[in-house]
DOKOLNU-584584 format. One record per atom (N, C-alpha, C): residue number from 1; residue in one letter; x, y, z. Coordinates in nm, 3 decimals. Each point is the difference from the previous one (the first is absolute). Last residue first. Example, Ala and Ser with C-alpha at 12.3 -4.5 7.8 and 13.67 -1.06 7.14 Angstrom:
# residues 2
num,residuo,east,north,up
2,s,1.285,-0.225,0.708
2,s,0.082,0.119,0.006
2,s,-0.077,0.109,0.073
1,a,0.029,-0.572,-0.007
1,a,-0.089,0.119,0.000
1,a,0.090,0.120,0.000
END
This chain:
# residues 129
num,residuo,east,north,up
129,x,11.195,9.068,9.689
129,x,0.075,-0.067,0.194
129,x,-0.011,0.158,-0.003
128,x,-0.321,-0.237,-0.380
128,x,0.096,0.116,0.017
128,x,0.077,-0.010,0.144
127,x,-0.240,-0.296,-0.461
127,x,0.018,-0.015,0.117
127,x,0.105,0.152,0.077
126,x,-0.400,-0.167,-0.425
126,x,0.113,0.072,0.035
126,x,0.026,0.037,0.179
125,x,-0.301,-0.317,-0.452
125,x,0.056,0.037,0.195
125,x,0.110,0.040,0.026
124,x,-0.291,-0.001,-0.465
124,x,0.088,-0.037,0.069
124,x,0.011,0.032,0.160
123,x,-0.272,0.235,-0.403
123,x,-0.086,-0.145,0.072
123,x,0.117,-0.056,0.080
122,x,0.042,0.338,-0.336
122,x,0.038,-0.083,0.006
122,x,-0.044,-0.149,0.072
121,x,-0.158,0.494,0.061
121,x,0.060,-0.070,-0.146
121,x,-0.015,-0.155,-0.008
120,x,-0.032,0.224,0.411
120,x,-0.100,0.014,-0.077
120,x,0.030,-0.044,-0.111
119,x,0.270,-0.233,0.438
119,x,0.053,0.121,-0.086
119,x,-0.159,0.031,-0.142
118,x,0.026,-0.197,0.517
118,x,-0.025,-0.057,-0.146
118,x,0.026,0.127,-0.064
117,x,0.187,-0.108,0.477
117,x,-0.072,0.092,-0.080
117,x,-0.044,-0.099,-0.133
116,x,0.239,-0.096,0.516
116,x,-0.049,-0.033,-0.139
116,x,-0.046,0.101,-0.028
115,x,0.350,0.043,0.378
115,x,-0.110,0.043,-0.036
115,x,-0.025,-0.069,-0.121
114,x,0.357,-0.103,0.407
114,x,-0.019,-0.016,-0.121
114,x,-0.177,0.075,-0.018
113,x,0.405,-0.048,0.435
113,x,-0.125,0.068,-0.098
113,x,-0.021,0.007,-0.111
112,x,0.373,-0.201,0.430
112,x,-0.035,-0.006,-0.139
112,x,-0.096,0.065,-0.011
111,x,0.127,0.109,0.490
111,x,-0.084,-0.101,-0.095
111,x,0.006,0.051,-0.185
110,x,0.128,0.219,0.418
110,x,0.111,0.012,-0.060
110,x,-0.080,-0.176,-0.095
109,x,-0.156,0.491,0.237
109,x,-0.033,-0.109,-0.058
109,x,0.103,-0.072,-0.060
108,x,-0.039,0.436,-0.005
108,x,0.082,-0.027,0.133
108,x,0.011,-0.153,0.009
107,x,-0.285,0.250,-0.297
107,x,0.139,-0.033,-0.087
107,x,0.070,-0.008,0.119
106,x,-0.418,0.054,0.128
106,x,-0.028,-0.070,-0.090
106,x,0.109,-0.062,-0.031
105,x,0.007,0.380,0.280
105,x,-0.048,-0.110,0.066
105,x,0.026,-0.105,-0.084
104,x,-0.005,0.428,-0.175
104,x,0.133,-0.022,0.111
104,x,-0.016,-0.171,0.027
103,x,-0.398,0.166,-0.250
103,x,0.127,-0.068,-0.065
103,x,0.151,-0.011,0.054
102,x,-0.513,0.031,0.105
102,x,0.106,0.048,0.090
102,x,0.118,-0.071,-0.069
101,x,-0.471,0.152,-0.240
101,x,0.091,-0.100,0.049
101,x,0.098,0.056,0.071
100,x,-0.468,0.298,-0.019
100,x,0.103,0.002,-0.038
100,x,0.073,-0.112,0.040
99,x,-0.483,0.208,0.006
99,x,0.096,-0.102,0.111
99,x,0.104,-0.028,-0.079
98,x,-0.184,0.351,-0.142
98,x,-0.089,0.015,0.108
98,x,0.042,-0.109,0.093
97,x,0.215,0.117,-0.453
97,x,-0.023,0.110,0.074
97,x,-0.073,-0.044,0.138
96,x,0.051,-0.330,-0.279
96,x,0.129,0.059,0.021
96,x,0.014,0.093,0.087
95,x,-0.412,-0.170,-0.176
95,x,0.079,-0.106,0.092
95,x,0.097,0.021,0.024
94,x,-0.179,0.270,-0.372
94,x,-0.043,0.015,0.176
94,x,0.023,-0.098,0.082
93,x,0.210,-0.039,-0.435
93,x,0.038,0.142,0.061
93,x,-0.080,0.034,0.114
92,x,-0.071,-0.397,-0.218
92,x,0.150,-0.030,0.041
92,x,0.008,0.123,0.097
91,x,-0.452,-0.024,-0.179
91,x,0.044,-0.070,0.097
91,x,0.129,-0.013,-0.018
90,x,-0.114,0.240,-0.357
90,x,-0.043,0.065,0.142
90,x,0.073,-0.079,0.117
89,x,0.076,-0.203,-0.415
89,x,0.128,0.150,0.053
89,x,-0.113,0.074,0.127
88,x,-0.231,-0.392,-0.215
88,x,0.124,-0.037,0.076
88,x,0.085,0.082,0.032
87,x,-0.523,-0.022,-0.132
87,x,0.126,0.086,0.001
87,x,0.103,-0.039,0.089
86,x,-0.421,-0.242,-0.282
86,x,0.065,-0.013,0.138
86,x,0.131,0.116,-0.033
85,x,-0.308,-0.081,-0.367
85,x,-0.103,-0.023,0.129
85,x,0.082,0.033,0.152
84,x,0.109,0.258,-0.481
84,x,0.040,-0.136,0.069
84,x,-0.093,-0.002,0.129
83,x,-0.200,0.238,-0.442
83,x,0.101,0.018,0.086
83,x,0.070,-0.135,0.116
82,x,-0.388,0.116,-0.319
82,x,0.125,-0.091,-0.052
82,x,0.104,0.051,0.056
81,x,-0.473,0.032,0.135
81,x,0.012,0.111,-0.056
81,x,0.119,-0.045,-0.087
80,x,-0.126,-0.240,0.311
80,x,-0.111,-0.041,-0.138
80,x,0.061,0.122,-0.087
79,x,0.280,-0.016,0.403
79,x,-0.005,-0.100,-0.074
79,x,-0.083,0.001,-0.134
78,x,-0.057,0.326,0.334
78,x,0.102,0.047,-0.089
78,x,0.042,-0.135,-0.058
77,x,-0.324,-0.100,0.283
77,x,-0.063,0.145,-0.095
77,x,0.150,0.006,-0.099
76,x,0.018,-0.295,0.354
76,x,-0.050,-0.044,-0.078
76,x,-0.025,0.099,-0.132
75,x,0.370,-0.037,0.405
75,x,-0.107,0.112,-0.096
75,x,-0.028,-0.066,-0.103
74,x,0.340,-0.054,0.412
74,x,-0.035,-0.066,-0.062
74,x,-0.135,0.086,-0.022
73,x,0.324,0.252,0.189
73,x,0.065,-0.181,-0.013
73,x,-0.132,-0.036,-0.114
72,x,-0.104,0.370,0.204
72,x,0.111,0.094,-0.109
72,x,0.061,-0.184,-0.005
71,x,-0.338,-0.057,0.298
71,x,-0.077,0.019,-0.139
71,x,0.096,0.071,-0.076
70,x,0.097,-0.357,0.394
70,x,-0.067,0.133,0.008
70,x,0.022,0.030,-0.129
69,x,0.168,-0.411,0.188
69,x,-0.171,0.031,-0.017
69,x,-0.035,0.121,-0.049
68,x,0.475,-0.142,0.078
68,x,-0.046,-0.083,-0.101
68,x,-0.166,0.040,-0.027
67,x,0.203,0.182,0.402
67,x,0.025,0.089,-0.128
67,x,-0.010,-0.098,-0.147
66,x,-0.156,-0.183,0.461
66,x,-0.007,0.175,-0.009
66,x,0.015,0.069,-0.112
65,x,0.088,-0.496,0.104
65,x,-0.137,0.061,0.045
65,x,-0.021,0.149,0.016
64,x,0.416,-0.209,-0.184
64,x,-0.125,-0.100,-0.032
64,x,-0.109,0.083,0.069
63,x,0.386,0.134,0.164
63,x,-0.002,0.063,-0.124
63,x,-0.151,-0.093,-0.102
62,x,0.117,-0.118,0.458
62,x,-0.073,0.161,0.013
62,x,0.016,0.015,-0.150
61,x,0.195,-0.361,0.051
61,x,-0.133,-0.061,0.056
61,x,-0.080,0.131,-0.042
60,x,0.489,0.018,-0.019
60,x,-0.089,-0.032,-0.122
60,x,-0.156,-0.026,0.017
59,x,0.277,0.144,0.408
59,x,0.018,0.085,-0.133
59,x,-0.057,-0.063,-0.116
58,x,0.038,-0.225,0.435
58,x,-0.137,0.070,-0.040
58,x,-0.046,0.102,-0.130
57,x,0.519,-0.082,0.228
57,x,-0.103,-0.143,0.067
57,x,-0.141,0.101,-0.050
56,x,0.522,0.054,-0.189
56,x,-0.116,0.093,0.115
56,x,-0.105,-0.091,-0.082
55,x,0.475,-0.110,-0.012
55,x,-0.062,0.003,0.080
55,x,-0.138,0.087,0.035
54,x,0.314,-0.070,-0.405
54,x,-0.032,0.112,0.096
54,x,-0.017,-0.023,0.129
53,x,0.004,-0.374,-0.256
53,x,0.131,0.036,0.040
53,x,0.007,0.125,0.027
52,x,-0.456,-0.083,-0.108
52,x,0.078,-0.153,0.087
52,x,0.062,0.058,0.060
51,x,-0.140,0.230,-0.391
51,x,-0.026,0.081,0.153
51,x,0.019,-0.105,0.086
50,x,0.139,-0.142,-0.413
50,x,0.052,0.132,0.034
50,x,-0.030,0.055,0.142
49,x,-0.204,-0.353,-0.152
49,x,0.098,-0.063,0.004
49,x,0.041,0.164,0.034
48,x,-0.368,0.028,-0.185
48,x,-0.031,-0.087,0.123
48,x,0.128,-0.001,0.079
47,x,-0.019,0.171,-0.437
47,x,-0.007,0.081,0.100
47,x,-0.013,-0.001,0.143
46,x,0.040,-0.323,-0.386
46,x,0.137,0.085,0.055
46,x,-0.039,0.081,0.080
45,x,-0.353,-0.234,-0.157
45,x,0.118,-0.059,0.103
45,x,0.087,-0.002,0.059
44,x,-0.264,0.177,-0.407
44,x,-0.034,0.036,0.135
44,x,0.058,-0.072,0.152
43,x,0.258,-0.158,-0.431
43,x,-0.103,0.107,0.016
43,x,-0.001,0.069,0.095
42,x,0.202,-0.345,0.090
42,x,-0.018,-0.028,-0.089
42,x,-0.107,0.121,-0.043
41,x,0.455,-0.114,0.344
41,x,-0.165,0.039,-0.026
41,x,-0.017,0.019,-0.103
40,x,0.385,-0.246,0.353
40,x,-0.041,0.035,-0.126
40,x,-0.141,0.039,-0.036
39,x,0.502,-0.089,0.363
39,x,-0.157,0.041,-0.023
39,x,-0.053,0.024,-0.163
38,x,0.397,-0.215,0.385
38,x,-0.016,-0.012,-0.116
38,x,-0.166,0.074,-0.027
37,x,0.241,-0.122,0.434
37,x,0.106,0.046,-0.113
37,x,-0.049,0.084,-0.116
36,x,-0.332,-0.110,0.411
36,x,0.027,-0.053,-0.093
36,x,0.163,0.080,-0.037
35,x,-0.278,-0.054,0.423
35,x,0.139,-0.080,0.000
35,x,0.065,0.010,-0.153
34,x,-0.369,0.254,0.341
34,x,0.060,0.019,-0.137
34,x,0.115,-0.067,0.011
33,x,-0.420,0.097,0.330
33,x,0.023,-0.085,-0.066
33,x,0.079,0.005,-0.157
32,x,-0.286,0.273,0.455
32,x,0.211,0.014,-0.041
32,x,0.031,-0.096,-0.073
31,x,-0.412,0.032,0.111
31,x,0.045,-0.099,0.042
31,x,0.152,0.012,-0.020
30,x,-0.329,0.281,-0.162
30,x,-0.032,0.008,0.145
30,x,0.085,-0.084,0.065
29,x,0.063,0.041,-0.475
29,x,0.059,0.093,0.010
29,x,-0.055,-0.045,0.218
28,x,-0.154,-0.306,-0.297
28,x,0.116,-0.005,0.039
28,x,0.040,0.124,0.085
27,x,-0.399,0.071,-0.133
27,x,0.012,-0.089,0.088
27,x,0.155,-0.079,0.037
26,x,-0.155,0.253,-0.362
26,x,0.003,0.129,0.113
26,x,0.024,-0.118,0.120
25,x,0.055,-0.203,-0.395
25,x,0.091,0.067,0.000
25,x,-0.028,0.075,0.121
24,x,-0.358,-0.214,-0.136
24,x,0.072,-0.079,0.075
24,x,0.155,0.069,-0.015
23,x,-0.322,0.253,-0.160
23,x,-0.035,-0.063,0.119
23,x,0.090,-0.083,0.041
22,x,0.016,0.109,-0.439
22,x,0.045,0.154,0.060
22,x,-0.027,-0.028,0.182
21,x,-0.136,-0.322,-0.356
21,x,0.140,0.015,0.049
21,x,0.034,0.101,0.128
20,x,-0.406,0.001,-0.191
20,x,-0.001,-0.105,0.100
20,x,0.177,-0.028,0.046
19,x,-0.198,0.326,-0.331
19,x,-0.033,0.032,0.124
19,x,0.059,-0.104,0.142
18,x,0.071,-0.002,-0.486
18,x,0.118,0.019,0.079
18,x,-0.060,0.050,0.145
17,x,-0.286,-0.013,-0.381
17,x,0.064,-0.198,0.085
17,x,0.081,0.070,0.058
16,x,-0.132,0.320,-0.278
16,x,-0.072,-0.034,0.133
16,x,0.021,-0.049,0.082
15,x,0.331,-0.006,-0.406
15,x,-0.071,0.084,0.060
15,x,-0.070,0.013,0.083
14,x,0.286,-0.291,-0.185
14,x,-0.161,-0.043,-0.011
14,x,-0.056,0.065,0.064
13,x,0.508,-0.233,0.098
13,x,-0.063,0.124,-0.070
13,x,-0.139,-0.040,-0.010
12,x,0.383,-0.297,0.331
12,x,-0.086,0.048,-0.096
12,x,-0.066,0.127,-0.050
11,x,0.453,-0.162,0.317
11,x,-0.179,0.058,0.005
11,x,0.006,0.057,-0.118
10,x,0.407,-0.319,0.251
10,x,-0.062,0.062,-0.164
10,x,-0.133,-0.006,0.049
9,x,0.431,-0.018,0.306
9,x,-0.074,-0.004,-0.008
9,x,-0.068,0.050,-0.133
8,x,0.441,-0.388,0.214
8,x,-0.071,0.116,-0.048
8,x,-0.156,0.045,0.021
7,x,0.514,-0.192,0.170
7,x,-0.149,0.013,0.066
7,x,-0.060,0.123,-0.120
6,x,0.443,-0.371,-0.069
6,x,-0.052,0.105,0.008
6,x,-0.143,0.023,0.038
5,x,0.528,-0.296,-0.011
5,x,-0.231,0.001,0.027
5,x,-0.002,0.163,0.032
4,x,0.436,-0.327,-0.239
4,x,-0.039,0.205,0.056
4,x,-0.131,-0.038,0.027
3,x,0.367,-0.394,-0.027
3,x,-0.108,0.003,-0.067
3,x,-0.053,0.129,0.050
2,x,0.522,-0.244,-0.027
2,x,-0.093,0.074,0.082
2,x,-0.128,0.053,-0.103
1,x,0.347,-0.438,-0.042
1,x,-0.059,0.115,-0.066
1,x,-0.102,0.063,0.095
END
């Protein structure tokens, strides 16, 4: 009986936390280091994992220190006010517009890609390839 090994990689979610991922991913990326088949991100992890198999080396690091900080992202004022503290359609739509995924690149990739989500409802883990 032939046994399949597979090389996988799973980066964690936890929003911020993904700072540290997001490092040792830029560091593979210096080391041309990608043996995995298999990828999986958990959350914010996926995005980690996305710009991996993009290849572009610094893209989440810069999205952590530039556009996670700045004040149309995160707004205490429009929070107390009962608005959402964190605008997630800004940041998709200016991280798009200003450093944009190289999704040529990404889906060239011939590595499995699994994304977790927790579906809001339901609370479940919804898995997407």
């Amino acid at each position: 009986m032939l046994k399949q090994h597979r090389q996988a990689l799973v980066v964690e979610g936890g929003g911020m936390r993904g700072a540290f991922s997001s490092g040792v991913l830029d560091a593979f990326l210096q080391q041309q280091f990608n043996p995995f088949d298999l990828c999986v991100g958990v959350s914010s992890g996926s995005t980690n994992v996305a710009n991996y198999l993009a290849a572009q080396q610094g893209r989440t690091l810069h999205i952590y220190l530039d556009h996670s900080l700045r004040s149309e992202f995160i707004h205490y004022g429009r929070f107390l006010r009962g608005g959402d503290l964190l605008d997630l359609k800004w940041m998709w739509d200016m991280v798009e517009q200003e450093y944009p995924l190289d999704q040529a690149q990404l889906f060239a990739n011939h590595a499995e890609f699994y994304m977790v989500l927790t579906h809001a409802i339901s609370g479940e883990a919804i898995y997407i390839k």
